[in-house]
PASEBA-1860 file (N, C-alpha, C; in nm, 3 decimals):
! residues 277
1> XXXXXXXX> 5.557/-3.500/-3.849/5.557/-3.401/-3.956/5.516/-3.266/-3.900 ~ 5.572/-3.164/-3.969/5.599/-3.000/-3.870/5.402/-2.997/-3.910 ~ 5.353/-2.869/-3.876/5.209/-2.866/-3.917/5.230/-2.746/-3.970 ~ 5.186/-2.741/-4.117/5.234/-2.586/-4.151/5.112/-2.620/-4.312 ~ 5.066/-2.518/-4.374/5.000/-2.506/-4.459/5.046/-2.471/-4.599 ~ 5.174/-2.491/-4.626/5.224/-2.485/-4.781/5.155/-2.538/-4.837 ~ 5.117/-2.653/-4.839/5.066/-2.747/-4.928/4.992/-2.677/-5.005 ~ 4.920/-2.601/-4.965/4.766/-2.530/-5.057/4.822/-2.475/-5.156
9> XXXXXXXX> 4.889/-2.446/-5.148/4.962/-2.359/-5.324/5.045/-2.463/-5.375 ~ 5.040/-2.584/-5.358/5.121/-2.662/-5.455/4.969/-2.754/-5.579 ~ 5.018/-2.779/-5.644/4.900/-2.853/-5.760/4.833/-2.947/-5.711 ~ 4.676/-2.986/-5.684/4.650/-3.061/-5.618/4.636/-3.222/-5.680 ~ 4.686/-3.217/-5.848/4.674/-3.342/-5.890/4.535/-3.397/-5.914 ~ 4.399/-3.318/-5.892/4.276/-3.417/-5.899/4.174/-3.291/-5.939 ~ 4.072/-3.291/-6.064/3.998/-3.208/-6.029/3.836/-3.248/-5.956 ~ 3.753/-3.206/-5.965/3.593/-3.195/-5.978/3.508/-3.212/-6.076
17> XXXXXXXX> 3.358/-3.323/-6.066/3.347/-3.357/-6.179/3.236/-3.206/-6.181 ~ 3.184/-3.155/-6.092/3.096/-3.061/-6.090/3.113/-2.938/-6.020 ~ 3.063/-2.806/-6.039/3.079/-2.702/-5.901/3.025/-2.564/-5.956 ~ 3.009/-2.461/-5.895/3.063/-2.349/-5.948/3.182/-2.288/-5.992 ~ 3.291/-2.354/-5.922/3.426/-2.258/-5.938/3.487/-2.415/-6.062 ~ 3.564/-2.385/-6.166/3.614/-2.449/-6.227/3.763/-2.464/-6.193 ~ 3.780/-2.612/-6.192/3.856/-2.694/-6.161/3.962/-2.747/-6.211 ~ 4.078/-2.718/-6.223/4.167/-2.860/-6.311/4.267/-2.917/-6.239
25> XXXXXXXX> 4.348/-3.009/-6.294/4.424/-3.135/-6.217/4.551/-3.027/-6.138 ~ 4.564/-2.918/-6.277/4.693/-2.796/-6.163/4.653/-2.743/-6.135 ~ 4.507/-2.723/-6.076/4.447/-2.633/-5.932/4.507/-2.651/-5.838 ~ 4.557/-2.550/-5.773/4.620/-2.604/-5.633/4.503/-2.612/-5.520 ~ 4.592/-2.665/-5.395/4.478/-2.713/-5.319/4.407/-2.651/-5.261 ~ 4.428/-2.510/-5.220/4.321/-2.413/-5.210/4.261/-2.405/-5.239 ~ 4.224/-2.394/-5.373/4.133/-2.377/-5.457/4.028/-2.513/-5.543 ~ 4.048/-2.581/-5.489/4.046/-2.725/-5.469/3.922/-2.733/-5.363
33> XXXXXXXX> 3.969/-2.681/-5.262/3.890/-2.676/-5.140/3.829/-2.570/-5.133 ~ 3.786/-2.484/-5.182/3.733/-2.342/-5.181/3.623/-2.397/-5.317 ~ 3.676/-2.508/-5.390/3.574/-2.519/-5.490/3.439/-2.619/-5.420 ~ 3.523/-2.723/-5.286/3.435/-2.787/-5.271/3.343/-2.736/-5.144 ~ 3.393/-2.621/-5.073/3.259/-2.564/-4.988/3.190/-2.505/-5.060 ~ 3.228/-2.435/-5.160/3.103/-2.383/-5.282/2.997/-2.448/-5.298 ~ 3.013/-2.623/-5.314/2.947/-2.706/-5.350/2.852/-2.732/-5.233 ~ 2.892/-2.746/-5.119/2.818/-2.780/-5.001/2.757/-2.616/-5.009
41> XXXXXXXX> 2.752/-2.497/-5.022/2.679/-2.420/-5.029/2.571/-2.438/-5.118 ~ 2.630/-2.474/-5.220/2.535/-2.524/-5.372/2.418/-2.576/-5.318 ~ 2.430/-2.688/-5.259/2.360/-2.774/-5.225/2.217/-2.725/-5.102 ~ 2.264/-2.673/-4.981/2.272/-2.613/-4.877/2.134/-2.547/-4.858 ~ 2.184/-2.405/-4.928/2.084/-2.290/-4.941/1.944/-2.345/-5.014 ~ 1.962/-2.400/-5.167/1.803/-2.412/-5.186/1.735/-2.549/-5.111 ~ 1.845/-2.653/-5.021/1.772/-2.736/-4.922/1.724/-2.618/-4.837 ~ 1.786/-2.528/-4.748/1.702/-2.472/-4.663/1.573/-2.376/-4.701
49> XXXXXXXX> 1.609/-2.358/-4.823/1.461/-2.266/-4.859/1.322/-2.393/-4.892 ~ 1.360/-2.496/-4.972/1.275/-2.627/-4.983/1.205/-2.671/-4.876 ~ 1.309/-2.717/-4.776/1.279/-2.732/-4.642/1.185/-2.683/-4.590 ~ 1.209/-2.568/-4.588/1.114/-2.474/-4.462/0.999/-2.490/-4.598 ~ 0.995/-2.465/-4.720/0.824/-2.470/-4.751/0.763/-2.589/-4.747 ~ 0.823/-2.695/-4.758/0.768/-2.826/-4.730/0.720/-2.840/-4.621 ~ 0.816/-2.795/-4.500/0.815/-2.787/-4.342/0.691/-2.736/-4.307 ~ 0.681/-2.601/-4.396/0.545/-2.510/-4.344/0.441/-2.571/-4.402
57> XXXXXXXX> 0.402/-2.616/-4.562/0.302/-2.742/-4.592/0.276/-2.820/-4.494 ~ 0.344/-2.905/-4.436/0.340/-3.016/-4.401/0.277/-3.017/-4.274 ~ 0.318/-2.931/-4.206/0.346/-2.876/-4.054/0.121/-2.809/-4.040 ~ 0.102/-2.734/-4.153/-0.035/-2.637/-4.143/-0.135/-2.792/-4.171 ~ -0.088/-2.866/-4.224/-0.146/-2.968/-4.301/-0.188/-3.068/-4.188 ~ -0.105/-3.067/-4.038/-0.170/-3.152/-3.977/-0.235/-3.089/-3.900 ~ -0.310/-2.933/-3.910/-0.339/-2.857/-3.827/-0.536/-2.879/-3.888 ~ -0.472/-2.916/-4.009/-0.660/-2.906/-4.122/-0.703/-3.024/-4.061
65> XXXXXXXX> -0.900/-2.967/-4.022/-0.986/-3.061/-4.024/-0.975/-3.208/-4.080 ~ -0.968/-3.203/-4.239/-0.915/-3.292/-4.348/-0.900/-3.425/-4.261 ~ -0.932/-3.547/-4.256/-0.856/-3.636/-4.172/-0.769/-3.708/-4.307 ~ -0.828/-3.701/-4.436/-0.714/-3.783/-4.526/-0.547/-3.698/-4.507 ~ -0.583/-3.564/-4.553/-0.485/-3.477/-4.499/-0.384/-3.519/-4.413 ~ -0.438/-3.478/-4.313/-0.411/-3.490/-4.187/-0.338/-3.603/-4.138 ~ -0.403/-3.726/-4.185/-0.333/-3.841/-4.228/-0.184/-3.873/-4.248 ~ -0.180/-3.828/-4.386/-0.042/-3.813/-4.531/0.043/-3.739/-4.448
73> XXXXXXXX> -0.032/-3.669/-4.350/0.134/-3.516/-4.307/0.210/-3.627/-4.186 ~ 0.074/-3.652/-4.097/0.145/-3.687/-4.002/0.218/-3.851/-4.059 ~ 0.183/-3.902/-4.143/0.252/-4.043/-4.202/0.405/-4.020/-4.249 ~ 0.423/-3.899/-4.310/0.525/-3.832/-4.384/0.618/-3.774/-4.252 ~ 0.589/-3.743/-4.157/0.665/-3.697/-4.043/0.704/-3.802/-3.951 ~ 0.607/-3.871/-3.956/0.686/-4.042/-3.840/0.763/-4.120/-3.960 ~ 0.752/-4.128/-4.060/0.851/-4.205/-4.155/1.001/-4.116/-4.165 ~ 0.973/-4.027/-4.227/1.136/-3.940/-4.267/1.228/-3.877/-4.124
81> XXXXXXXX> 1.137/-3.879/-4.022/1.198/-3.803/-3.878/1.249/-3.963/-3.829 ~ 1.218/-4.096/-3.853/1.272/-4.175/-3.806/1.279/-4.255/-3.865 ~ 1.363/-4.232/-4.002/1.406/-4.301/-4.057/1.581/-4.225/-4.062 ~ 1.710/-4.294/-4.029/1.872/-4.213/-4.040/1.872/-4.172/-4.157 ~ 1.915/-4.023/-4.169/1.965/-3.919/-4.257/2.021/-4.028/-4.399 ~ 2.149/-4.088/-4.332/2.221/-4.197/-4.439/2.141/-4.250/-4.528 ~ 2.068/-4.325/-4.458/1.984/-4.429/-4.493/1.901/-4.412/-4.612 ~ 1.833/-4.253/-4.567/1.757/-4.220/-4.688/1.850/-4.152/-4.822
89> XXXXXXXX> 1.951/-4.106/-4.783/2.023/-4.023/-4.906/2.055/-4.141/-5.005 ~ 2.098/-4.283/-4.931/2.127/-4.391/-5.014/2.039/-4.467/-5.102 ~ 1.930/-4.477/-5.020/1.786/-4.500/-5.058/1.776/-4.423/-5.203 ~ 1.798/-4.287/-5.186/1.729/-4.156/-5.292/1.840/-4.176/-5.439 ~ 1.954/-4.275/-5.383/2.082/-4.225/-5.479/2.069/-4.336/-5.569 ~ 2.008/-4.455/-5.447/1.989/-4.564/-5.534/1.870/-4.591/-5.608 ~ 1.759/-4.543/-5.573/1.616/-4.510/-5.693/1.672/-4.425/-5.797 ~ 1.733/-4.320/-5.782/1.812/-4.239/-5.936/1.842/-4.321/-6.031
97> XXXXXXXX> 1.966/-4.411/-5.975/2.072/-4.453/-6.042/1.986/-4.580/-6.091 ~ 1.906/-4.632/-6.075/1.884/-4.767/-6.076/1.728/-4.760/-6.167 ~ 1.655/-4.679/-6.145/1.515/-4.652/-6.174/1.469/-4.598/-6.284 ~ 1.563/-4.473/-6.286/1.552/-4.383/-6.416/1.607/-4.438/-6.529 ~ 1.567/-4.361/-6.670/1.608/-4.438/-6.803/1.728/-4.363/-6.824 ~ 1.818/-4.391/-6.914/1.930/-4.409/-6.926/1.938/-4.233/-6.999 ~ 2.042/-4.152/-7.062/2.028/-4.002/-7.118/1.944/-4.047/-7.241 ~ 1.996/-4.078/-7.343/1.903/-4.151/-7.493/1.789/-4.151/-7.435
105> XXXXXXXX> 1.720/-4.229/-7.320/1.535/-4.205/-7.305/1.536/-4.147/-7.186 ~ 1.566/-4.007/-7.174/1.550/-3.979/-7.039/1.395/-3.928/-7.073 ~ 1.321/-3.924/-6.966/1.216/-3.863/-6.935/1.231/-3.717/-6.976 ~ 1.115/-3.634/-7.052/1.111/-3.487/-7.075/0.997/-3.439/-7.059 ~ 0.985/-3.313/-6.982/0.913/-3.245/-6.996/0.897/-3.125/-7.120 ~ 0.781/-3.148/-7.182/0.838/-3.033/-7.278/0.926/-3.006/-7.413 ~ 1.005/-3.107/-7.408/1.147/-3.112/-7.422/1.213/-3.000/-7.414 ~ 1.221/-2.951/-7.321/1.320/-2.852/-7.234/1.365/-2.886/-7.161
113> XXXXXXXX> 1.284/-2.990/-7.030/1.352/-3.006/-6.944/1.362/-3.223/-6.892 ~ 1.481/-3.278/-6.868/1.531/-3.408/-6.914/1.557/-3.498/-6.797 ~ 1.533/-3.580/-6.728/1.550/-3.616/-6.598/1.596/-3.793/-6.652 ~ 1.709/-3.817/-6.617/1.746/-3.958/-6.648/1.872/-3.989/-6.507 ~ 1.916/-4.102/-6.562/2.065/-4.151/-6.486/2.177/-4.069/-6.432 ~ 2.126/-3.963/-6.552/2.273/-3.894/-6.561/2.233/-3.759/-6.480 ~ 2.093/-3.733/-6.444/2.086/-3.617/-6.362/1.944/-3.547/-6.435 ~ 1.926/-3.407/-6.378/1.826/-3.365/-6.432/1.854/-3.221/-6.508
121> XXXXXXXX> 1.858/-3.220/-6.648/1.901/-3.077/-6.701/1.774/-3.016/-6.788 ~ 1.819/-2.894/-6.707/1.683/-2.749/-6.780/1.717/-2.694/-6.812 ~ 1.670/-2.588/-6.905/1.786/-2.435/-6.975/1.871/-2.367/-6.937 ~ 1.923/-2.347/-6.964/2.025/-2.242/-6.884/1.994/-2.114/-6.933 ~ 2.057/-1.989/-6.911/2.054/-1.853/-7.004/2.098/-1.860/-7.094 ~ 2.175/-1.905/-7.174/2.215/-1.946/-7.307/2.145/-2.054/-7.412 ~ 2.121/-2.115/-7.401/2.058/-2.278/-7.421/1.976/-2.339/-7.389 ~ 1.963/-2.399/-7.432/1.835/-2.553/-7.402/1.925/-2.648/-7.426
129> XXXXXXXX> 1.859/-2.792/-7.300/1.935/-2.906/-7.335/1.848/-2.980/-7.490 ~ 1.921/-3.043/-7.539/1.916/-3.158/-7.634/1.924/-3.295/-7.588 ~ 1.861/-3.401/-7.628/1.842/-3.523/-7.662/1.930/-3.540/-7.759 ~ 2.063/-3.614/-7.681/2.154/-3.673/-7.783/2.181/-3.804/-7.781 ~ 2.232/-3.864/-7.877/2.224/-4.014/-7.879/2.292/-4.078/-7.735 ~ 2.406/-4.019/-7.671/2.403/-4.103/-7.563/2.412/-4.003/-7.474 ~ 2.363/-3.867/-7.406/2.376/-3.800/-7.388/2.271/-3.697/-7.387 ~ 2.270/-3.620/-7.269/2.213/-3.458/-7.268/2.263/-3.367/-7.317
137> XXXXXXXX> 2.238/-3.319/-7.445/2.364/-3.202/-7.490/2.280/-3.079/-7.430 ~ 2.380/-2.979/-7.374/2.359/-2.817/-7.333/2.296/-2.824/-7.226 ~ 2.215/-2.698/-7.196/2.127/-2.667/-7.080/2.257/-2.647/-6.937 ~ 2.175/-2.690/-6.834/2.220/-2.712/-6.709/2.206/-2.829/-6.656 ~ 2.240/-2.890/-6.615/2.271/-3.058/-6.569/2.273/-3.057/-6.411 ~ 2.234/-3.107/-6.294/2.205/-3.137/-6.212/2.205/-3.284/-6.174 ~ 2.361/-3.303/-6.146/2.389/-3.493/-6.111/2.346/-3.533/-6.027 ~ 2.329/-3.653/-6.071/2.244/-3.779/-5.975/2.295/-3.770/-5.849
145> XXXXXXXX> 2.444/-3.722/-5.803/2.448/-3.678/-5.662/2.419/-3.597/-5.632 ~ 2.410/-3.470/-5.703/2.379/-3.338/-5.613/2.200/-3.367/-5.570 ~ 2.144/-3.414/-5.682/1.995/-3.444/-5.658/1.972/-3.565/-5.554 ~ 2.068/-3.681/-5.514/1.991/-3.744/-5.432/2.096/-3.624/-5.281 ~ 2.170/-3.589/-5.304/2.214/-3.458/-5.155/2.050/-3.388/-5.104 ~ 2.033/-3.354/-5.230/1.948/-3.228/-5.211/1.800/-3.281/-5.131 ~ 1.758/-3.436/-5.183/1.611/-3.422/-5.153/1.640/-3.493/-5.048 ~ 1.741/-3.563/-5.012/1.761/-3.617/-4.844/1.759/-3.542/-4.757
153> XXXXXXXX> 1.819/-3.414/-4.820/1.800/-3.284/-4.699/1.715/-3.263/-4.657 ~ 1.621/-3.230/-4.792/1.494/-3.184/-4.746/1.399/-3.260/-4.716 ~ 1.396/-3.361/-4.803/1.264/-3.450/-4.704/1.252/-3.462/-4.584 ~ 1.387/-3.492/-4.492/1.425/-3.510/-4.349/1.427/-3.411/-4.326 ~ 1.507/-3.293/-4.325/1.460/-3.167/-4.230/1.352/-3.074/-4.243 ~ 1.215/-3.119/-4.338/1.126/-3.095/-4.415/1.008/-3.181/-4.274 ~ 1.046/-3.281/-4.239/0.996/-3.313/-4.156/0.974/-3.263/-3.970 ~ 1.103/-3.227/-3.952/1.100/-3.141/-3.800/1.096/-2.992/-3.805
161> XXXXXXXX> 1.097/-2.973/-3.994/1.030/-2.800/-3.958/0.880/-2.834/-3.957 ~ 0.799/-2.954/-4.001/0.682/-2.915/-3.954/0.617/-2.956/-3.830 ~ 0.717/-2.987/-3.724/0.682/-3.038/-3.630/0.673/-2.902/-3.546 ~ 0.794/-2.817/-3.548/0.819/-2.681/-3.562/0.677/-2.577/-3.546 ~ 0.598/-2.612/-3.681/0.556/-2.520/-3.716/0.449/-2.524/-3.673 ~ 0.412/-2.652/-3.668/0.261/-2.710/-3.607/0.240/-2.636/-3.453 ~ 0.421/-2.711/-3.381/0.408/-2.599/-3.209/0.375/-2.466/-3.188 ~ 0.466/-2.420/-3.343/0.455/-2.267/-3.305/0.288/-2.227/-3.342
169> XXXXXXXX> 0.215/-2.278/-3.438/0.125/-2.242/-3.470/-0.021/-2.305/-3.345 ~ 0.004/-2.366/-3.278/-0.074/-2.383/-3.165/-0.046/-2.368/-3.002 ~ 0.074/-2.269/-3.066/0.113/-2.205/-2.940/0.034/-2.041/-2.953 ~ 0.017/-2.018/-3.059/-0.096/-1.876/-3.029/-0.221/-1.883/-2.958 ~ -0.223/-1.793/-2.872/-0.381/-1.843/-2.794/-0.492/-1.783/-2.912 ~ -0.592/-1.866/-2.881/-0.712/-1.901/-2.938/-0.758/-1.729/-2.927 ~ -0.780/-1.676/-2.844/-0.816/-1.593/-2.848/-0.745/-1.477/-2.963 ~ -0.666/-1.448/-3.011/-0.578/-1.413/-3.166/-0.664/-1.438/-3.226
177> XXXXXXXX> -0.700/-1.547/-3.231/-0.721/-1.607/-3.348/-0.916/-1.541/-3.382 ~ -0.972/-1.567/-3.272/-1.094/-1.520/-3.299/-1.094/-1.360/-3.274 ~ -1.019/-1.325/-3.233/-1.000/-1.130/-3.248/-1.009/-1.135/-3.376 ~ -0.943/-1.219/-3.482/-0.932/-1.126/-3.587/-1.033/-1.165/-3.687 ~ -1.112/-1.319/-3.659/-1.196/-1.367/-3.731/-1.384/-1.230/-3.647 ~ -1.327/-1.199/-3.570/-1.413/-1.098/-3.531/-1.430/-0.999/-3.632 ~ -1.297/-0.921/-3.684/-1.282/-0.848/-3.740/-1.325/-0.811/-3.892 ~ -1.362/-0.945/-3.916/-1.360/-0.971/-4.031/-1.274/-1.040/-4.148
185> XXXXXXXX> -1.168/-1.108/-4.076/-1.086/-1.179/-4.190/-1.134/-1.307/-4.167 ~ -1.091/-1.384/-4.364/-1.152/-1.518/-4.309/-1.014/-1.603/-4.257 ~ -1.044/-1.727/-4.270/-0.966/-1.825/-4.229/-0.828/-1.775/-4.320 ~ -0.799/-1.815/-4.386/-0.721/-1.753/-4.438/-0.632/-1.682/-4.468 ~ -0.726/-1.528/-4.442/-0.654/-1.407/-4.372/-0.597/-1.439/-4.241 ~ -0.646/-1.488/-4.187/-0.606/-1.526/-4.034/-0.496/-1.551/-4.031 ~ -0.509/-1.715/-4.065/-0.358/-1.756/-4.060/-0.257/-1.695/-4.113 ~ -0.247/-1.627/-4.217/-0.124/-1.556/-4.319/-0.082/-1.399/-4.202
193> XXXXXXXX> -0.204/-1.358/-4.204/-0.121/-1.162/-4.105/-0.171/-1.211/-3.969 ~ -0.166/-1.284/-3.906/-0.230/-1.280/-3.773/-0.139/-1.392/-3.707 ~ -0.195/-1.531/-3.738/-0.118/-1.693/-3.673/0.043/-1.680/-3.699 ~ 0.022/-1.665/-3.825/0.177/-1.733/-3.857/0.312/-1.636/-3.839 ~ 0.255/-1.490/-3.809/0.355/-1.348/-3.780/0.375/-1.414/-3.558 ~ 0.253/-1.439/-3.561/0.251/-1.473/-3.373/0.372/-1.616/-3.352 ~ 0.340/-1.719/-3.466/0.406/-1.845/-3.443/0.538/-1.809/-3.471 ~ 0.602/-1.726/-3.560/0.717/-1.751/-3.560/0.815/-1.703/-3.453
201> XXXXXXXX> 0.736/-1.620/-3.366/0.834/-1.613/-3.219/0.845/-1.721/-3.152 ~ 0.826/-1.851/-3.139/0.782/-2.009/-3.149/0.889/-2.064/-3.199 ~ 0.873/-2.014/-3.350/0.947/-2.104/-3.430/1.076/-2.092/-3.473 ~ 1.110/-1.984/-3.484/1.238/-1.888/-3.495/1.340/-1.987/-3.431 ~ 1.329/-1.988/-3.310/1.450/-2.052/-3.237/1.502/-2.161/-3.289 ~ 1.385/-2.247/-3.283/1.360/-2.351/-3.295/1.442/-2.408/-3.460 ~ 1.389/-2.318/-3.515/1.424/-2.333/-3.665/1.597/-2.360/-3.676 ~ 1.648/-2.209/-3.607/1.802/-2.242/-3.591/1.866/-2.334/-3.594
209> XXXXXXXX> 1.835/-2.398/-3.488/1.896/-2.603/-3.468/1.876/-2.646/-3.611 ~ 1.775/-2.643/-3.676/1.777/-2.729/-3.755/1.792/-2.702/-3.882 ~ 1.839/-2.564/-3.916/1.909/-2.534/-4.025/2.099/-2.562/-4.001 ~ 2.111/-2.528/-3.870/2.252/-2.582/-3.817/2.267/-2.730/-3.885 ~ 2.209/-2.811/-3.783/2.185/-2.944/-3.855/2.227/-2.966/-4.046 ~ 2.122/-2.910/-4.075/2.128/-2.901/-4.242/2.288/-2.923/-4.307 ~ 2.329/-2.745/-4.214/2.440/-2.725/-4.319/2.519/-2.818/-4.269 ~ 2.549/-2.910/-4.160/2.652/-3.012/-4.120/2.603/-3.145/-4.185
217> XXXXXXXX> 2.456/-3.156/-4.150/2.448/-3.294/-4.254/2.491/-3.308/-4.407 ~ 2.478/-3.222/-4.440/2.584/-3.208/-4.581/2.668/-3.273/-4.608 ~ 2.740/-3.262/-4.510/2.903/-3.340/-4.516/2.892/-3.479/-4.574 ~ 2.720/-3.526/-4.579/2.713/-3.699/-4.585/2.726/-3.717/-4.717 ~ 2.741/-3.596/-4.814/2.726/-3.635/-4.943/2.851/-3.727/-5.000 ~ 2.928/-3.702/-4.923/3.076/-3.797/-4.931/3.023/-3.911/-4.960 ~ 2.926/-4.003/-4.905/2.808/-4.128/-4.920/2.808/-4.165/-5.017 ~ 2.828/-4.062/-5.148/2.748/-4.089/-5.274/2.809/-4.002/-5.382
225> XXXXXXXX> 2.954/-3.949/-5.321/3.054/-3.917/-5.387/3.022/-3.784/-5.482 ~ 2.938/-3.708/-5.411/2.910/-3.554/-5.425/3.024/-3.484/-5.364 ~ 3.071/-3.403/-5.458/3.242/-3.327/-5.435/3.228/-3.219/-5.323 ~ 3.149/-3.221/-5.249/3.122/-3.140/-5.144/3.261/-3.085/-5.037 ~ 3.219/-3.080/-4.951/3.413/-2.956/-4.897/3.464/-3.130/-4.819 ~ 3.385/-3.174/-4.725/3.435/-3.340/-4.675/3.486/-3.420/-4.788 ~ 3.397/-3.435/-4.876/3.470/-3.530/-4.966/3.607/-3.435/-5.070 ~ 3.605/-3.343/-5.073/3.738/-3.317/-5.143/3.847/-3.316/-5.026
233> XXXXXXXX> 3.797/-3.271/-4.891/3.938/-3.276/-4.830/3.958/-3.410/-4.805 ~ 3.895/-3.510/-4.793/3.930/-3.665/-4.822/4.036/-3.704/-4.949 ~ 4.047/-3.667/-4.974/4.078/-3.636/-5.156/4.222/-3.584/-5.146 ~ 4.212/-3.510/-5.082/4.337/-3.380/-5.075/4.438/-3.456/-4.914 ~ 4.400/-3.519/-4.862/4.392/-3.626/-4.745/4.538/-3.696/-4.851 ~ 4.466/-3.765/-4.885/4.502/-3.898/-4.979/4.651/-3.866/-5.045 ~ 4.633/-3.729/-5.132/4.701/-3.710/-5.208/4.802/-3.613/-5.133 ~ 4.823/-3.528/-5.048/4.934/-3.460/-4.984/4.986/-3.511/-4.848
241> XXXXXXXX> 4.896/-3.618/-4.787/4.953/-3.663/-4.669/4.903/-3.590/-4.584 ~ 4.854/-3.448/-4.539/4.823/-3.317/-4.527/4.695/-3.377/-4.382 ~ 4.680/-3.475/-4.321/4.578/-3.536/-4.269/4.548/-3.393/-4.130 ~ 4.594/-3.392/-4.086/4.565/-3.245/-3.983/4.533/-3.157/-3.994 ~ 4.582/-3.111/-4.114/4.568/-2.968/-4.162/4.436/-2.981/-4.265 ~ 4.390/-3.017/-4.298/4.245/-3.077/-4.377/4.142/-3.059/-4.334 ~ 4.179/-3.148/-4.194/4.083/-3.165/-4.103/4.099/-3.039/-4.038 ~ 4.166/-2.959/-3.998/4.165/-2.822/-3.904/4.096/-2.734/-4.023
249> XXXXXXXX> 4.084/-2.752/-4.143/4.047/-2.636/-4.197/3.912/-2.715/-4.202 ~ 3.846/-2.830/-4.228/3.714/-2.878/-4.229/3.628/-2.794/-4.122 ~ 3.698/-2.835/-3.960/3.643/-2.769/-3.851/3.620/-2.635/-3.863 ~ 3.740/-2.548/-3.942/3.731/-2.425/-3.892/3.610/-2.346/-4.002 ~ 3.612/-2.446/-4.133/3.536/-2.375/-4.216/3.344/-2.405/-4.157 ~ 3.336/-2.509/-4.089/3.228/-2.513/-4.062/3.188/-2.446/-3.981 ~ 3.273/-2.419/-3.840/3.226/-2.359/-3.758/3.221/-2.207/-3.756 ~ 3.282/-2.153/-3.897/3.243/-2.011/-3.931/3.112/-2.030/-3.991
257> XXXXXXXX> 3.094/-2.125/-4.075/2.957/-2.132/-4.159/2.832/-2.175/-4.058 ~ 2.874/-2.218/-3.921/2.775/-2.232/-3.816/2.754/-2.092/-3.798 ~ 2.872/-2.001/-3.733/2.818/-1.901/-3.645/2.781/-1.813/-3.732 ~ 2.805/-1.797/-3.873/2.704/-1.661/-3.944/2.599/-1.722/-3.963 ~ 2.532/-1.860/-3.964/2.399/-1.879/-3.998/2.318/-1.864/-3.874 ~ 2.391/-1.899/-3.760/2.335/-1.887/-3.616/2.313/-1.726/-3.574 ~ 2.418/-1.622/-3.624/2.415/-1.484/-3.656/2.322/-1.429/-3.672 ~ 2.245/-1.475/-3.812/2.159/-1.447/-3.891/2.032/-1.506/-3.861
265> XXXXXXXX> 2.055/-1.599/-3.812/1.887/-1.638/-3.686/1.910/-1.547/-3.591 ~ 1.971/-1.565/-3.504/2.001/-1.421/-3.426/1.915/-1.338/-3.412 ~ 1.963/-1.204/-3.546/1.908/-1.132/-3.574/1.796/-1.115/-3.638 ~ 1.712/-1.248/-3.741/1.559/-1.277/-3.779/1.477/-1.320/-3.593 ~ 1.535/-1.380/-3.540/1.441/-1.374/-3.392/1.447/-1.237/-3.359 ~ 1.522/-1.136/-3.298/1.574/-1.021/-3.235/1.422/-0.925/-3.333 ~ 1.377/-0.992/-3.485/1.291/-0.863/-3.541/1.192/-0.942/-3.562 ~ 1.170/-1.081/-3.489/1.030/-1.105/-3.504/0.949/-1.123/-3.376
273> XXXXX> 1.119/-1.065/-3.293/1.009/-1.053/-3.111/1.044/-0.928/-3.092 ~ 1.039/-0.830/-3.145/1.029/-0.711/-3.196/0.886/-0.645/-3.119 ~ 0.895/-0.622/-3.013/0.766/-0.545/-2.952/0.680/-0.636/-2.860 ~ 0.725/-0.776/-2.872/0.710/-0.882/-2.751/0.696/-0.842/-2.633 ~ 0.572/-0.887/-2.548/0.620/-0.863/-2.441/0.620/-0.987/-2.364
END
């Protein structure tokens, strides 16, 4: 078969049960696939912001006196760093699906916000969800896949940013550290304008890899049938025959979404070794 890319403007026959960009069965396949890297962005960005604060918790946490502390961080970092990515997203998809009460008794906070089978929905700008007889009516909804995507991300790469953070933060010499407790700041102060501005020339790099990581482990949501950009071009696979050209645009879309995030570390190292010597 010639290799040529018509296909994308013909109807793709299938929509999305979730996304930002809205979907229908005569979406063509462009847009099809433009709906499902949205989704792997969806997903993506607030794992990497989660991440890194868990990472940085977790990471300062085995740095405290505390031995219960100290304990829990480092217990939480030998379990999720070696335990497979898979393993746990399935784990997370199958406590959802299996654990939680059904929409009719979902769990509420408030009653604003509703956490059951069917996902977890909070207000939106328009609305509040409702408790409906079989059902969440309104709000914003957050499915049982995007939520077990999201906390597999982060628990696991939540774990080697604080391995991360711990290096970078005991890679400052000691002496920093009591300059400024000289000065008059307490512990506290220390660590926040002093340790953690020194560690991230440390950590910066370091970090890169494993936000790289992130946005490619994504792809696993296919696992658990999150409409992410892998599982729709699987999809689009199936239904146009199109098997090369799917896959050439999978590669090519990732490896643009590698090099602007690698870009953009780049340039956050380049201004936090900024006067380095």
């Amino acid at each position: 078969m010639p290799l040529n890319f018509e296909f994308l403007n013909d109807p793709a026959g299938f929509g999305l049960s979730e996304g930002w960009l809205l979907v229908a069965f005569s979406s063509p396949y462009w847009q099809i696939l433009l709906a499902g890297f949205l989704n792997t962005l969806k997903v993506c960005l607030p794992a990497l912001f989660l991440s890194t604060l868990l990472g940085l918790l977790i990471g300062l946490g085995q740095l405290t006196p505390h031995p219960l502390v100290k304990g829990l961080c480092k217990a939480y970092i030998n379990l999720f760093r070696n335990v497979p990515l898979l393993l746990q997203l399935l784990a997370i998809y199958f406590a959802i699906t299996q654990f939680l009460p059904i929409a009719s008794q979902a769990w509420s906070l408030g009653d604003i916000v509703f956490i059951s089978k069917s996902g977890l929905a909070f207000p939106s700008f328009s609305d509040a969800p409702l408790r409906g007889r079989f059902s969440i009516e309104g709000g914003w909804v957050l499915s049982p896949e995007y939520l077990a995507v999201l906390l597999a991300l982060v628990v696991y790469t939540a774990a080697f940013v604080a391995e991360i953070v711990r290096a970078g933060v005991q890679a400052v010499k000691p002496g920093m550290r009591q300059g400024a407790l000289a000065l008059g700041l307490n512990n506290r102060q220390t660590t926040r304008y002093v340790v953690l501005p020194l560690a991230l020339r440390v950590v910066v790099p370091s970090l890169s890899n494993q936000y790289l990581n992130l946005l490619k482990n994504a792809s696993l949501g296919v696992a658990v049938g999150y409409p992410e950009l892998v599982s729709v071009a699987n999809t689009a696979i199936n239904q146009s025959g199109k098997a090369v050209e799917c896959v050439l645009i999978i590669l090519i879309t990732y490896a643009l979404l590698s090099a602007v995030a690698a870009g953009l570390m780049n340039w956050l190292n380049t201004r936090v070794n900024r006067g380095a010597l």
